[in-house]
NUBA-877697 format. One record per residue (C-alpha): residue number from 1; residue in one letter; z, x, y. Coordinates in nm, 4 decimals. Example, Ala and Ser with C-alpha at 12.3 -4.5 7.8 and 13.67 -1.06 7.14 Angstrom:
2
  num  residu         z         x         y
    1       A    0.7800    1.2300   -0.4500
    2       S    0.7140    1.3670   -0.1060
//
This chain:
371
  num  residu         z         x         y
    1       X    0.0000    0.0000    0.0000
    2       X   -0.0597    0.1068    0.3473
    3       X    0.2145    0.3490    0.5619
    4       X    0.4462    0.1328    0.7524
    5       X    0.3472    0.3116    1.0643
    6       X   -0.0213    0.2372    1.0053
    7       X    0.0424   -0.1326    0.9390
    8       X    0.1548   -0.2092    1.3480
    9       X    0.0664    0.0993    1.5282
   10       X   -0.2076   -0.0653    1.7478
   11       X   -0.0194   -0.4073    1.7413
   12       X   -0.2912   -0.5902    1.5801
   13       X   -0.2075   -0.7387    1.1945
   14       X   -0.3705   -0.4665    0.9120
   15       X   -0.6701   -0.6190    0.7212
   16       X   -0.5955   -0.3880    0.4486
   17       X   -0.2518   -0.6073    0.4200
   18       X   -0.3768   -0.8829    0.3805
   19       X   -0.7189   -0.8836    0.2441
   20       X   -0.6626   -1.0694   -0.1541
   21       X   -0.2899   -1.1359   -0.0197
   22       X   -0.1273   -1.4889   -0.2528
   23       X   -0.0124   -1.7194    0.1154
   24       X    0.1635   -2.0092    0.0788
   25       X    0.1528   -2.1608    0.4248
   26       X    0.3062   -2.4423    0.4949
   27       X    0.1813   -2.6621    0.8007
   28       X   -0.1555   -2.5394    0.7603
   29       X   -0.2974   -2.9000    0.8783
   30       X   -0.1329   -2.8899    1.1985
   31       X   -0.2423   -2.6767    1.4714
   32       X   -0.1016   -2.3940    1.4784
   33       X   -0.1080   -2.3570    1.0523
   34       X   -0.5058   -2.4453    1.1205
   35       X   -0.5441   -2.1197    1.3525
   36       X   -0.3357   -1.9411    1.1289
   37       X   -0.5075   -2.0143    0.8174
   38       X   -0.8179   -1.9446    1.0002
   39       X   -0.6764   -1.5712    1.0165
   40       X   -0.6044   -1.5281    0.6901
   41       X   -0.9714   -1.6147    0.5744
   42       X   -1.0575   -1.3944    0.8170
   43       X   -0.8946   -1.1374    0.7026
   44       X   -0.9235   -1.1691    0.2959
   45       X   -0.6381   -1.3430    0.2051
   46       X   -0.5885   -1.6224   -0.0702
   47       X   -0.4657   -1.9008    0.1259
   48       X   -0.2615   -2.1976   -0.0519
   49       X   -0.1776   -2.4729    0.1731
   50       X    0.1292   -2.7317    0.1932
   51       X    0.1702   -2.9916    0.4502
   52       X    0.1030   -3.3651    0.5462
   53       X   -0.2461   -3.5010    0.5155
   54       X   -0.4278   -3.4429    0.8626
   55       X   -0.3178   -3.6627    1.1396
   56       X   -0.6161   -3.6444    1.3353
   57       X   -1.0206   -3.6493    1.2742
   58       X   -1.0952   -3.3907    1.5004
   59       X   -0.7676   -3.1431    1.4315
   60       X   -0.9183   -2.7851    1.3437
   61       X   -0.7740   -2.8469    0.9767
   62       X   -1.0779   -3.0646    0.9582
   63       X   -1.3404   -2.9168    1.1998
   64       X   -1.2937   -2.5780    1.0363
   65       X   -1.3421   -2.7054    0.6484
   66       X   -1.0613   -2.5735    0.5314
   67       X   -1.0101   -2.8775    0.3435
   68       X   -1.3061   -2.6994    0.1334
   69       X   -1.2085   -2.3243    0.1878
   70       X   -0.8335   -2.2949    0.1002
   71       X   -0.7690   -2.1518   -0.2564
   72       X   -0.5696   -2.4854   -0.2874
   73       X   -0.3554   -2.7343   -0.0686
   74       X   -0.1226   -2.9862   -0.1434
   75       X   -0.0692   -3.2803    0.0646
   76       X    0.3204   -3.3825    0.0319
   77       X    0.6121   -3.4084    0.2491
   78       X    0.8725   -3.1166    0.3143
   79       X    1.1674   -3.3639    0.2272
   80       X    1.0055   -3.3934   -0.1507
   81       X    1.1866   -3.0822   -0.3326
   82       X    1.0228   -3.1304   -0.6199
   83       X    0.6408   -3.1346   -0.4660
   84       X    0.7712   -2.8068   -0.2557
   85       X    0.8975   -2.6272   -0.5508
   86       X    0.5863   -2.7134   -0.7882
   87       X    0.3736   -2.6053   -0.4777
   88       X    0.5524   -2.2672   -0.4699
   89       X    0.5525   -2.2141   -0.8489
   90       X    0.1975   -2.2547   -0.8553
   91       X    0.0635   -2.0448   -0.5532
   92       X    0.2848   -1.7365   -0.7154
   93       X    0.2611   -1.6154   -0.3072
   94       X    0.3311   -1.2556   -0.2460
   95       X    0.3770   -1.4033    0.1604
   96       X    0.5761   -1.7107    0.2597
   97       X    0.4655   -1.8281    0.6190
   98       X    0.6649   -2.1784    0.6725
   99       X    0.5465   -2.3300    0.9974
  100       X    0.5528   -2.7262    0.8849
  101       X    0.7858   -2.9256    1.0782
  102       X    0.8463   -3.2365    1.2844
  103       X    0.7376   -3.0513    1.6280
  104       X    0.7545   -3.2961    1.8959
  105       X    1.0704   -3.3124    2.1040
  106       X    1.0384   -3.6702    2.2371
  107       X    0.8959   -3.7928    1.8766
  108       X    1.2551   -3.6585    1.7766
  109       X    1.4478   -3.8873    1.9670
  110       X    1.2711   -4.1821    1.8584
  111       X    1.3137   -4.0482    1.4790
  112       X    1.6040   -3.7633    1.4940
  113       X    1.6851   -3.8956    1.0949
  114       X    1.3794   -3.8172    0.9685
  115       X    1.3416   -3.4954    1.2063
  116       X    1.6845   -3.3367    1.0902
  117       X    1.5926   -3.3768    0.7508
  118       X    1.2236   -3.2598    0.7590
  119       X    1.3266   -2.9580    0.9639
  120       X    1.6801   -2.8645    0.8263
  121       X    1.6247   -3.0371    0.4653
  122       X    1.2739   -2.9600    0.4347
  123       X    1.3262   -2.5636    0.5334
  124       X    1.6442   -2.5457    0.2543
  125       X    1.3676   -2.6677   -0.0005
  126       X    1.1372   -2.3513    0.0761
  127       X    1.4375   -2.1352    0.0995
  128       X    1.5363   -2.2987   -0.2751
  129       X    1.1993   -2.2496   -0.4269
  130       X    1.1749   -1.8890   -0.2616
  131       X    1.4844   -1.8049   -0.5398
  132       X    1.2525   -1.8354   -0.8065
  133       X    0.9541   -1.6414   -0.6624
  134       X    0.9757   -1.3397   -0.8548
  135       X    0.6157   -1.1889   -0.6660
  136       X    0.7448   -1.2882   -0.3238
  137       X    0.7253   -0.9294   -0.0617
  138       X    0.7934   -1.1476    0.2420
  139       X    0.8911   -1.4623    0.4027
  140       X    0.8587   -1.5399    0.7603
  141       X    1.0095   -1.8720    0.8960
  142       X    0.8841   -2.0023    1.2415
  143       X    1.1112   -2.2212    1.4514
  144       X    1.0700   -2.2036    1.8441
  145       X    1.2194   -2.0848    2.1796
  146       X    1.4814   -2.3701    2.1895
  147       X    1.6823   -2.2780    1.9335
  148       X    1.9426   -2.1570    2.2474
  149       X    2.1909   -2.3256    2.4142
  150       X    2.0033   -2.3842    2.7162
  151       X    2.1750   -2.2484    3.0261
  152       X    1.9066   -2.3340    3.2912
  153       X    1.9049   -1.9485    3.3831
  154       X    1.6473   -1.7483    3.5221
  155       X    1.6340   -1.4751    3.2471
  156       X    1.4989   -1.4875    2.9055
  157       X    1.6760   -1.5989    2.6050
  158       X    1.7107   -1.3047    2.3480
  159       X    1.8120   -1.3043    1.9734
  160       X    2.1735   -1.2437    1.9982
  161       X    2.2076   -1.5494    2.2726
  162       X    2.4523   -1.8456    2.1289
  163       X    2.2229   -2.1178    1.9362
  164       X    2.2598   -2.5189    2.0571
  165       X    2.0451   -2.7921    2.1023
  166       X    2.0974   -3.0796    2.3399
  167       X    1.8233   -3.3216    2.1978
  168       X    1.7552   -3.3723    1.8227
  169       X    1.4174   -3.1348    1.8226
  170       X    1.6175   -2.8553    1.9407
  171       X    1.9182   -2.8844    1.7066
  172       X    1.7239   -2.9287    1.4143
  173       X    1.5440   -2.5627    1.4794
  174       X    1.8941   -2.4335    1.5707
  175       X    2.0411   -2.5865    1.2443
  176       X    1.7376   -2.4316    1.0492
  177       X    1.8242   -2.0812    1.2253
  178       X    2.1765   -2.1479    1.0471
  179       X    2.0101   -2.2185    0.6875
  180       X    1.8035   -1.9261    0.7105
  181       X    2.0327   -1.6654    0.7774
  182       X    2.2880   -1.8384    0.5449
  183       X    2.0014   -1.8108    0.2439
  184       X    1.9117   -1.4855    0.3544
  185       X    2.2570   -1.2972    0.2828
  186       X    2.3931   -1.5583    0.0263
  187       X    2.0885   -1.4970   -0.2078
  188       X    1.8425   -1.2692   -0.1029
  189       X    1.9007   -0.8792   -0.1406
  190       X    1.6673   -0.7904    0.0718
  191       X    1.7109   -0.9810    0.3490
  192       X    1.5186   -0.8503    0.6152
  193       X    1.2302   -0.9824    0.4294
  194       X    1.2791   -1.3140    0.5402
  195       X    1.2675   -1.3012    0.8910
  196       X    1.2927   -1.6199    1.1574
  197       X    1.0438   -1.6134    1.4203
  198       X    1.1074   -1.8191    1.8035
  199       X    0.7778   -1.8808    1.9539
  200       X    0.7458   -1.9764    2.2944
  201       X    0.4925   -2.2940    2.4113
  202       X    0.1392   -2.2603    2.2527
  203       X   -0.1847   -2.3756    2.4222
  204       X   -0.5513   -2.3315    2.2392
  205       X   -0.8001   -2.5519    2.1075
  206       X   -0.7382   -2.8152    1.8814
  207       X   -0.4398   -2.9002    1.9636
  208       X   -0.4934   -3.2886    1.9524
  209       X   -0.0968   -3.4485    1.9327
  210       X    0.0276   -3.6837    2.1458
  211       X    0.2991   -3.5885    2.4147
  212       X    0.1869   -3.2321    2.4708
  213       X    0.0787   -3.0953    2.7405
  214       X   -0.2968   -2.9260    2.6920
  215       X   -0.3739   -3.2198    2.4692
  216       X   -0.3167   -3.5011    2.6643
  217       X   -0.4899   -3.3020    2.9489
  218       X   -0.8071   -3.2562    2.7729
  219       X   -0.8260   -3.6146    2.6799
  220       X   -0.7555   -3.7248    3.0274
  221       X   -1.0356   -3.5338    3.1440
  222       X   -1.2980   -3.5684    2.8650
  223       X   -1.2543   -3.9355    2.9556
  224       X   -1.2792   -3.8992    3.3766
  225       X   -0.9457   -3.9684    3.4236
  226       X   -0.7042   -3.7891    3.5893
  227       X   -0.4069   -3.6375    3.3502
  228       X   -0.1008   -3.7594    3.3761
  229       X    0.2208   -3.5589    3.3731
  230       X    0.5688   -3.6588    3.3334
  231       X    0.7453   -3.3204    3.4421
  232       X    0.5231   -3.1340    3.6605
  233       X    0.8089   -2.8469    3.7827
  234       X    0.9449   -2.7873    3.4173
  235       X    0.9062   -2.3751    3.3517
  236       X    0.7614   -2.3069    3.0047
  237       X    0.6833   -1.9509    2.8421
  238       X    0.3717   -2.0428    2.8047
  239       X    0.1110   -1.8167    2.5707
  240       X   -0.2149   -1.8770    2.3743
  241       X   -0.1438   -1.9996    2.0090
  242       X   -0.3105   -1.6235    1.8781
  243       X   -0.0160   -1.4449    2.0413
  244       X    0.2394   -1.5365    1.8573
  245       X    0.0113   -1.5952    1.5393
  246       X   -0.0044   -1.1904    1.5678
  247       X    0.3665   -1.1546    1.5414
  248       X    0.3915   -1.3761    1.2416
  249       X    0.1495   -1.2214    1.0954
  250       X    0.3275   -0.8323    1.1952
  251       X    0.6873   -0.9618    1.0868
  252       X    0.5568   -0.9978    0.7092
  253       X    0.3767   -0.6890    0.6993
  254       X    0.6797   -0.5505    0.8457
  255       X    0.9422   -0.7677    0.6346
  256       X    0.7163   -0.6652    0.3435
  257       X    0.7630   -0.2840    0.3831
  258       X    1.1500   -0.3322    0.4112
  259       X    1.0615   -0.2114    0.7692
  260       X    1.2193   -0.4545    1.0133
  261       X    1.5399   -0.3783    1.2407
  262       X    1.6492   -0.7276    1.2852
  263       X    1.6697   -1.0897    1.1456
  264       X    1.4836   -1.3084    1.4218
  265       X    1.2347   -1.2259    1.7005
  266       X    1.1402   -1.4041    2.0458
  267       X    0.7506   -1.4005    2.0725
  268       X    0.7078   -1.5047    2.4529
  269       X    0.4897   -1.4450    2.7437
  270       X    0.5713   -1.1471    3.0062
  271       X    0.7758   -1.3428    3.2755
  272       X    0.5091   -1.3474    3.5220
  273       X    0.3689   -1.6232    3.2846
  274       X    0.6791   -1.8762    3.2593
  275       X    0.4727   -2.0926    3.4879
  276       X    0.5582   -2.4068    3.6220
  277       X    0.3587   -2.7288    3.5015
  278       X    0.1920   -2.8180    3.7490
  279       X    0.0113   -2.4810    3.7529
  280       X   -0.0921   -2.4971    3.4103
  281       X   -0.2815   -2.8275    3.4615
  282       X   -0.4107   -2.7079    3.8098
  283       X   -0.5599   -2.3731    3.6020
  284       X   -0.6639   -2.6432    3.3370
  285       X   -0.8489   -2.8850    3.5727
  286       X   -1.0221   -2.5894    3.7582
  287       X   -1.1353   -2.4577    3.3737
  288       X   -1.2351   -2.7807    3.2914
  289       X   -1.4192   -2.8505    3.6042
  290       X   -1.6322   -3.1874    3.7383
  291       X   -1.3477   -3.3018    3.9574
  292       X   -1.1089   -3.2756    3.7002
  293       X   -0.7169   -3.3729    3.8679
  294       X   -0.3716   -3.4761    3.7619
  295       X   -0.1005   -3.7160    3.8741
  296       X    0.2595   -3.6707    3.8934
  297       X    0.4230   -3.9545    3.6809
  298       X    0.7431   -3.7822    3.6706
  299       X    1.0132   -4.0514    3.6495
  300       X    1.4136   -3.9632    3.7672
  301       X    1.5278   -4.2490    3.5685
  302       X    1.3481   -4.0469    3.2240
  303       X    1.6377   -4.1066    2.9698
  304       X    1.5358   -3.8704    2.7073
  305       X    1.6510   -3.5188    2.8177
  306       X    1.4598   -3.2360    2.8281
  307       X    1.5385   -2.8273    2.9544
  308       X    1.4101   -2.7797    3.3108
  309       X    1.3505   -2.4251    3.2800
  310       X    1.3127   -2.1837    2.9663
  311       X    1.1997   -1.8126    2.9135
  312       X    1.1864   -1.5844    2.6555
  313       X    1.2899   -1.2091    2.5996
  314       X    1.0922   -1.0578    2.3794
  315       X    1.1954   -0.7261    2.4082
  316       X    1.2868   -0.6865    2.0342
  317       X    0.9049   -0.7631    1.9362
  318       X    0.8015   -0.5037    2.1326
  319       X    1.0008   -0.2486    1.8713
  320       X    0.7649   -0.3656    1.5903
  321       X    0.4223   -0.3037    1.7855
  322       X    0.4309   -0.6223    1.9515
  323       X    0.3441   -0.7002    2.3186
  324       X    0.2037   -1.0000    2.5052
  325       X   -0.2178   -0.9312    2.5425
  326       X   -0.3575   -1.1944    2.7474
  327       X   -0.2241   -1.3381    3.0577
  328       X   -0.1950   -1.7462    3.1316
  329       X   -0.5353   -1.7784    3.2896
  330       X   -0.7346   -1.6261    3.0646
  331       X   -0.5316   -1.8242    2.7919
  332       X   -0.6054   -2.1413    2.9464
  333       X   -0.9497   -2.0742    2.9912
  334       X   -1.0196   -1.9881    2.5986
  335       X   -0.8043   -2.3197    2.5378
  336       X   -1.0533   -2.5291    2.7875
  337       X   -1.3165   -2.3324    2.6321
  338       X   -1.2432   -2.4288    2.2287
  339       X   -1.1928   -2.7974    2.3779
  340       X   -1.4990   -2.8081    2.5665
  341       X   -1.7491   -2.6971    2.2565
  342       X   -1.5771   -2.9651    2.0275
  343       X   -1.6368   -3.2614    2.2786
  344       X   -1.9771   -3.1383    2.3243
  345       X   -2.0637   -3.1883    1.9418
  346       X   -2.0407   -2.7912    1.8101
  347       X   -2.0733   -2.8369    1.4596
  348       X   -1.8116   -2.6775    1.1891
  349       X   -2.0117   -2.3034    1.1977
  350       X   -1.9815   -2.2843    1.5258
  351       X   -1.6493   -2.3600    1.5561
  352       X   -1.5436   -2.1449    1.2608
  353       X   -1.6922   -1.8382    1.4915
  354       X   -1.5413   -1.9490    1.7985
  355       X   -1.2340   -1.9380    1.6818
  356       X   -1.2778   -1.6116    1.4658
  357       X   -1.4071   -1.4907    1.8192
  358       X   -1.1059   -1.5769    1.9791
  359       X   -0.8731   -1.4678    1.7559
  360       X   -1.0562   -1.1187    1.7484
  361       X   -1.0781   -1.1073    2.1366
  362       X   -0.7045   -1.2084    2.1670
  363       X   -0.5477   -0.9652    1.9412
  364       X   -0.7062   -0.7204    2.0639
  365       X   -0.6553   -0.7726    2.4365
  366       X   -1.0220   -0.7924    2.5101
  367       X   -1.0752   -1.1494    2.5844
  368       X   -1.2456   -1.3232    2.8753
  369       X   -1.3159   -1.6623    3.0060
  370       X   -1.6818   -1.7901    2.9655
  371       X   -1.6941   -2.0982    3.1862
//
């Protein structure tokens, strides 16, 4: 297998790695698992897929054919041990990359039963199966940025901040942060090879759920209608979904060399690009083009809470190769860009090498915006 120094010295994830690499990925109809498992094709790898059935037409699951392309998938719920176990079993992964979860913070509150025990439940069942994996080199498990007990400070949130949650979405990651680490040293003896990862807010194409930002911008102005946004001065860490993709994808090929430092890593944005709201959609509209505007819908009365302003410090990411390579412009323009060729009818090839394009471009720091 390759040198540990060779597999993250230019920050980009090692082909070599991964190429004939078992994955079981979990989530891989959702939109970040779509991009992901994109990669891994890319790149070689055997890709075996767990998560719900695809909740859109036009998610990238779909417009990509991986529904055709995986090695296998499985369509089953997280909260079904026995469909995650079997899954596992059969796969045989050498890499565990579990990104399926309930993701939406508002959907939470109007569901926090089912969202506790998908995320918290539905995590312990991978963890469970992992115990019997006797090929498994590495697991990586994704949660987000608001695992923390949000402070409403300035500075970003590192690994060794306290963990809370104030709505349901939040403590369900933070609970799952608990589960992890409790697995990891109860039952693992190795357990730096099942790292956490916190991921700060994703933007790129095909991104089609409700109540998110990009998405419900890029319908508003595919249809001639201004967007409408409920908290226009909220401060995200905002990044293009192949930033922290690259991390992910880093942390195994670290986690699977016995080479990482620490437990859990922060993949955000360099401050500069904590960026209020408003200014994403403004960068959006001006991407987008043809008049393309916003309202401000923000309501005081808004009963469902949500963190006015979060950042990330991801200085610890940094020690494993890791850096941020695009800024928020340029990853608002690829995300406009991805949007743009799918509502203008690009069929699956060409959509299978924009996105290889952009994944290429992204990693390595080299991408620019083709209006």
């Amino acid at each position: 297998s390759p040198a540990v120094e060779d597999l993250v010295s230019d920050g980009e994830p090692n082909r070599s790695f991964w190429a004939n690499q078992r994955v079981w990925l979990s989530g891989h109809t959702g939109f970040k698992g779509a991009w992901l498992a994109e990669w891994l094709l890319h790149m070689g790898a055997e890709v075996h897929g767990f998560a719900l059935a695809p909740q859109h037409e036009r998610c990238p699951h779909l417009a990509l054919g991986h529904d055709s392309r995986l090695a296998s998938e499985r369509h089953a719920d997280l909260r079904d041990r026995a469909a995650v176990e079997a899954s596992i079993t059969d796969a045989r992964p050498t890499i565990v990359l579990h990104l399926a979860a309930q993701a939406l913070v508002r959907a939470a509150y109007r569901a926090p039963v089912e969202t506790f025990a998908t995320n918290v439940l539905g995590t312990v069942h991978v963890l469970d199966a992992l115990r019997r994996a006797p090929e498994l080199d590495a697991a990586v498990f994704v949660t987000t940025d608001k695992v923390y007990e949000n402070r409403e400070w300035a500075w970003g949130y590192r690994e060794s901040d306290r963990l809370g949650g104030h709505d349901p979405y939040a403590a369900s990651k933070a609970a799952c942060e608990i589960a992890i680490a409790s697995y990891r040293d109860s039952f693992f003896d190795r357990p730096t090879r099942l790292p956490s990862a916190r991921a700060g807010n994703v933007i790129g194409g095909g991104d089609w759920a409700a109540e998110r930002l990009l998405p419900d911008c890029m319908r508003a102005f595919a249809e001639g209608r201004p967007a409408a946004i409920r908290r226009p001065h909220a401060i995200r860490p905002w990044q293009h979904v192949v930033e922290p993709l690259r991390g992910y994808l880093m942390l195994a090929e670290r986690a699977a060399q016995d080479a990482l430092p620490a437990a859990a890593y922060n993949f955000g944005p360099d401050l500069a690009d904590c960026r209020p709201v408003a200014q994403v959609v403004q960068l959006a509209a001006q991407h987008w083009g043809g008049g393309a505007g916003w309202n401000d819908c923000s309501d005081p009365a808004e009963p469902m809470h949500e963190t006015h302003v979060l950042r990330l410090d991801a200085s610890l990411a940094r020690e494993i190769g890791w850096k941020p390579r695009i800024d928020l412009s340029r990853a608002v323009g690829l995300t406009v860009e991805w949007y743009r060729a799918q509502h203008e009818g690009a069929d699956r090839p060409a959509l299978i090498e924009r996105t290889r394009a952009q994944i290429d471009q992204v990693s390595a720091g080299t991408s620019h915006d083709r209006r």
